[in-house]
N, C-alpha and C positions, 0 to 999 in steps of 0.2 A: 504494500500500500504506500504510495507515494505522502509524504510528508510535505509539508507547506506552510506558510507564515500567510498571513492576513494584515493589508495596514490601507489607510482609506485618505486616497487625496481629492481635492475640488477642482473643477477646470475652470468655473465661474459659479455665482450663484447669487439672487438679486430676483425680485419678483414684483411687475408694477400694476400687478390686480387686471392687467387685460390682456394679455399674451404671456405665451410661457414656451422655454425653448424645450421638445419633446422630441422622439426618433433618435437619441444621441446617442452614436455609434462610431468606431472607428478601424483602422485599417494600417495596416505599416510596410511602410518602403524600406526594405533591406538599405543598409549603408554599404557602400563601396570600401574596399578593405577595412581600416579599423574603425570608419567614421561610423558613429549611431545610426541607429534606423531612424526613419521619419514617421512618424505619428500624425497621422491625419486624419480628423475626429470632426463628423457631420452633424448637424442637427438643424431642426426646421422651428420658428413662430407657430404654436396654434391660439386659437382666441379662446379666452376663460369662458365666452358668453356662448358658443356653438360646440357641438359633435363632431370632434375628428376632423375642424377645419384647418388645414395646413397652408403654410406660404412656402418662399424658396428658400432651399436649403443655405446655410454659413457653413464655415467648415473655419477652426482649430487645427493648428502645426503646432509638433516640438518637435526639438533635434536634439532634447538633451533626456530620453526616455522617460517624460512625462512630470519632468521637475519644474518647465515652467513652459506655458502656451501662450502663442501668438495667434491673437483674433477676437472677436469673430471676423469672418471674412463674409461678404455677401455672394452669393453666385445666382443672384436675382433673370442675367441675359440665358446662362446652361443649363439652370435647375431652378427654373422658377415656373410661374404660374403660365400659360396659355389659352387663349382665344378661341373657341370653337363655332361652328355655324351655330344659330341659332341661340346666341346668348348663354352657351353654356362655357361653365371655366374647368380645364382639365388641370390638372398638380400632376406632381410625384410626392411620394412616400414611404414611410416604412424601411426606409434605403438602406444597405448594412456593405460597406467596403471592404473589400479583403484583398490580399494580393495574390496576382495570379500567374505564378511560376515559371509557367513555356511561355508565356509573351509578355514578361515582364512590367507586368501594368497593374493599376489598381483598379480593381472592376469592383463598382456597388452594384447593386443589383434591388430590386424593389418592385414597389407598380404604381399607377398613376389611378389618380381619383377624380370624381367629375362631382361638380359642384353649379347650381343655379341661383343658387344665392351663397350667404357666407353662415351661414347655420346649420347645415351637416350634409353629405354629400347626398346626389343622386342614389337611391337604393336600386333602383334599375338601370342607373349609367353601365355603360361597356366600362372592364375595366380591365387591363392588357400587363404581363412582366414588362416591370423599364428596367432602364440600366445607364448608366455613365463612362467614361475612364478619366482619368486623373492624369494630367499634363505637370506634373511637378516644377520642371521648369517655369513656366507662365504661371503655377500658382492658379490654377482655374480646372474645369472640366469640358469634356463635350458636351455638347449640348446632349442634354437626355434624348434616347429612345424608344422607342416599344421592341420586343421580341413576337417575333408573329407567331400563332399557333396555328394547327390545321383549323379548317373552316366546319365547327361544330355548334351546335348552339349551346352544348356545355361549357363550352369555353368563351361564351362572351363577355362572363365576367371570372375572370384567372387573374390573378396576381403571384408575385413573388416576397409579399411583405413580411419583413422580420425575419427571413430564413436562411440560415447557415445553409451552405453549399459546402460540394466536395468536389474539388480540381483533382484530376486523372494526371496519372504520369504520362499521356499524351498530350495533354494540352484540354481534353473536352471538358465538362462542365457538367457534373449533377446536380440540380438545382429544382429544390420543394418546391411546388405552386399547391393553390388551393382556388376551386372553381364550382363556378354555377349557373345555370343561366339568368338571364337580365329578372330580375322581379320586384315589383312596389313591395313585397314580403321581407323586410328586413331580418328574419327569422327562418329563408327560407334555408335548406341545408346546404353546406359543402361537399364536395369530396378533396381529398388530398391524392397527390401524385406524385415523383418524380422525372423529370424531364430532362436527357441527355443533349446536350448542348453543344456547338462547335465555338469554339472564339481565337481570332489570329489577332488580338488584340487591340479590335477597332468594332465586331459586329461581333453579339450574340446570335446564332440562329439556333432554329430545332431542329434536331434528329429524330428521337424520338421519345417517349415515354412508359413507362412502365405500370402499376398494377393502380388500379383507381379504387382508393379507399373510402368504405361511404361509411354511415352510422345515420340511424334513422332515431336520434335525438336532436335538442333544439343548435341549430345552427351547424352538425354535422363535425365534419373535421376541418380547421383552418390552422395556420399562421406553424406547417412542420418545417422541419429543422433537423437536418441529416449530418452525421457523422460516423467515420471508421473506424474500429478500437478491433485488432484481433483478428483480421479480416474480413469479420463482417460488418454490416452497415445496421445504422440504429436509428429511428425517422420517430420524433418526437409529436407530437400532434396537442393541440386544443381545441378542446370542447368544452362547450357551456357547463354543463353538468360534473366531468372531472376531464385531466387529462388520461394520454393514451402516449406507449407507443408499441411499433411494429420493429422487426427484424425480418432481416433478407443477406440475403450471397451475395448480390449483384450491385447493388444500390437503385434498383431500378423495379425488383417483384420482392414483395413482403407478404411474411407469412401477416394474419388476421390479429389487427390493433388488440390488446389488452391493458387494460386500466395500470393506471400507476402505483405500485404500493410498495410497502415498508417491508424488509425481511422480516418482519413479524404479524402479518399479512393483514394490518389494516390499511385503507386505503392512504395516500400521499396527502388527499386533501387540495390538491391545486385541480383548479378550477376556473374557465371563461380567462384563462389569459396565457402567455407563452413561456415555455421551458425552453432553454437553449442548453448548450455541451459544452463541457470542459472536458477536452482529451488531451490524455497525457500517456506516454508510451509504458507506464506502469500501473495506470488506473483507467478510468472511465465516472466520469462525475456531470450530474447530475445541475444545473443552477435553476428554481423555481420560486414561488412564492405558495401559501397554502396556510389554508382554515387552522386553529389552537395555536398562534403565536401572542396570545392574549392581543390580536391585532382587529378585534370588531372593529375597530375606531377607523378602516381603513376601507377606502372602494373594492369590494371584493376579495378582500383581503389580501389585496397587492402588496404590502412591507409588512415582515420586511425580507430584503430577499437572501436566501438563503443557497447553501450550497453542501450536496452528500456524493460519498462514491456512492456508485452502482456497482452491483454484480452483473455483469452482462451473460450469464447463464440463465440469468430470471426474466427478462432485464427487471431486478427490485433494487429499490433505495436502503441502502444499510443506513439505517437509524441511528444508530450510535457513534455514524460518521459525520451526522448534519454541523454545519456552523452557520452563523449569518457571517453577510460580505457587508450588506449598507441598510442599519437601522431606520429603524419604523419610526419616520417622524411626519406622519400625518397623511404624505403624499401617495398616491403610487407607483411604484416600483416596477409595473407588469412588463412595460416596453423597453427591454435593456437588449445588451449585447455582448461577445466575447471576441478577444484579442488576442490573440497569438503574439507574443510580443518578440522572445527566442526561448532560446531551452529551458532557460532560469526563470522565465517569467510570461503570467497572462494576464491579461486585464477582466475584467468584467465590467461595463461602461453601462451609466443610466442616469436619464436628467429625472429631478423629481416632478414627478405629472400632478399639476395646481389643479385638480377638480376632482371631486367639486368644489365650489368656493366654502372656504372656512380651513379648508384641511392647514391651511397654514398655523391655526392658533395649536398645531404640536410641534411646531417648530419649524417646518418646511418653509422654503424660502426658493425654490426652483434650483437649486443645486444639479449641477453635472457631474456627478461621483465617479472617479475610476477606482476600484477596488483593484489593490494589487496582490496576485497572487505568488509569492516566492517561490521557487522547485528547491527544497532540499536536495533535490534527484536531476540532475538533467531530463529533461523531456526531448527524447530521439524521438517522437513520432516523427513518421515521415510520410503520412500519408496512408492509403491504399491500393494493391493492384490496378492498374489501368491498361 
């Protein structure tokens, strides 16, 4: 069992009762010989008074591994807001950057949201996987994309939000979506997939995809999140009701989702929001939020967030490995993210989410938390077969 230190720093934090920066997420550009990596950390405005309204992404740089950040930056012309026929405004979201090895670039990845006013989006808008790449030099991005999928009406509304990917030692890309057709049902269900990708470091395209996951509970399976540990693949999921996940050989066909629970087989307790992964070449861990953290006081019991190995034989949560990374102070927690930083070190990255209003009198102030995580142990992962 891999060993580890826990220590918690801010990237900003300041709250002025009508916007609050949410999506915060980041990604690292290896250093040329002994120079530091770069750390290059996203996040987007949404308004305290609407549902899930976003603006264009800033983005945060260090070059001295997270000691001190320059920014915000605005990237309002590559990763902002657009124009559509008929009065409607399309975003991006959700976005999560990583680097991506054979073509040498940092690819976010995400989807775009459609909006007719500024108080929550279209529930029957199209809604497509986007994506970016990171121009270091210039300091800026490409202008956002869509990734096309075949021509289904399952797929009208697909996104990629929130989800960890797995880069192949060829260069392709497996990358979690989650889809539905268009419907004024904002309850109506998902399924989850994964979706093999090609990228030469300028387009995403599809190849193709793999086993389509349903569950005929409220809202289905959305917002998975894949990772390698051991050769096989492990593809996280949220649902309303609890989480899930699946295991598979390929990264592509899983065996049948099962609920989340404890090596003492009550259930995890995380529920309606996203589990991400920590993999380390000696463990397999676990980052969620979830019900008896004496956390009532919290939206869904979002903080505070927490992190356990797993046994990936079960896959179950060893219990007696849980620790918190970033305390429950009012806000939540649910929309974070994981960083690979190098061997010695990972981040866990998450701005605190201002809603509802009030959550601030426990303390919460919109903080951007990197929790860092130490390797006692070098961390050799190196991936997966590809």
């Amino acid at each position: 069992m891999p060993d580890y230190d826990i220590s918690l720093a801010s990237v900003t934090s300041g709250f002025d009762g009508r916007t609050f920066w949410a999506q915060a997420r980041a990604g690292i550009i290896p250093g040329k010989g002994d120079e530091p990596p770069t750390a290059v950390l996203t996040a987007q405005p949404a308004l305290i008074e609407g549902s899930d309204v976003f603006f264009a992404l800033s983005e945060w740089r260090s070059s001295d591994l997270g000691e001190t950040w320059d920014g915000p930056v605005e990237h309002a012309d590559t990763l902002g807001r657009r124009e559509e026929a008929g009065g409607t405004t399309v975003a991006i979201c959700d976005m999560t950057p990583s680097w991506h090895a054979v073509s040498r670039t940092l690819l976010s990845t995400g989807q775009t949201v459609r909006y007719s006013d500024d108080q929550h989006p279209i529930a029957a808008g199209r809604r497509e996987p986007a994506y970016a790449v990171y121009r270091p030099g210039e300091r800026t991005w490409t202008p956002w994309q869509v990734m096309n999928l075949p021509e289904r009406p399952e797929f009208e509304h697909a996104g990629a939000g929130s989800a960890q990917r797995v880069d192949l030692a060829d260069g392709t890309v497996l990358l979690p979506i989650y889809f539905r057709g268009c419907s004024d049902d904002w309850h109506a269900c998902h399924a989850a997939t994964v979706v093999r990708c090609s990228f030469d470091g300028s387009r995403l395209e599809y190849l193709e995809h793999g086993s389509e996951l349903t569950l005929d509970q409220p809202r289905g399976f959305c917002e998975p999140s894949l990772t390698c540990y051991g050769g096989r693949y492990y593809l996280t999921l949220r649902n309303d009701v609890r989480g899930y996940v699946a295991v598979g050989d390929d990264g592509l066909h899983f065996d049948s989702p099962v609920p989340w629970r404890f090596d003492d087989g009550s259930e995890l307790g995380n529920y309606n929001t996203q589990q991400h992964w920590v993999t380390h070449s000696g463990g397999l861990f676990l980052v969620y939020t979830r019900r008896g953290l004496n956390n009532d006081n919290v939206f869904r019991h979002r903080a505070p967030l927490m992190i356990a190995q797993v046994d990936p034989g079960g896959p179950i949560v060893i219990r007696d490995t849980e620790r918190e990374l970033v305390p429950n102070r009012g806000a939540r927690l649910g929309n974070f993210s994981v960083c690979d930083v190098s061997a010695d070190e990972t981040w866990v990255i998450v701005a605190e989410w201002m809603q509802p209003p009030g959550c601030e009198k426990y303390g919460s102030d919109n903080t951007i938390w990197v929790a860092r995580i130490r390797w006692h142990e070098p961390n050799l992962a190196a991936g997966c077969p590809g």
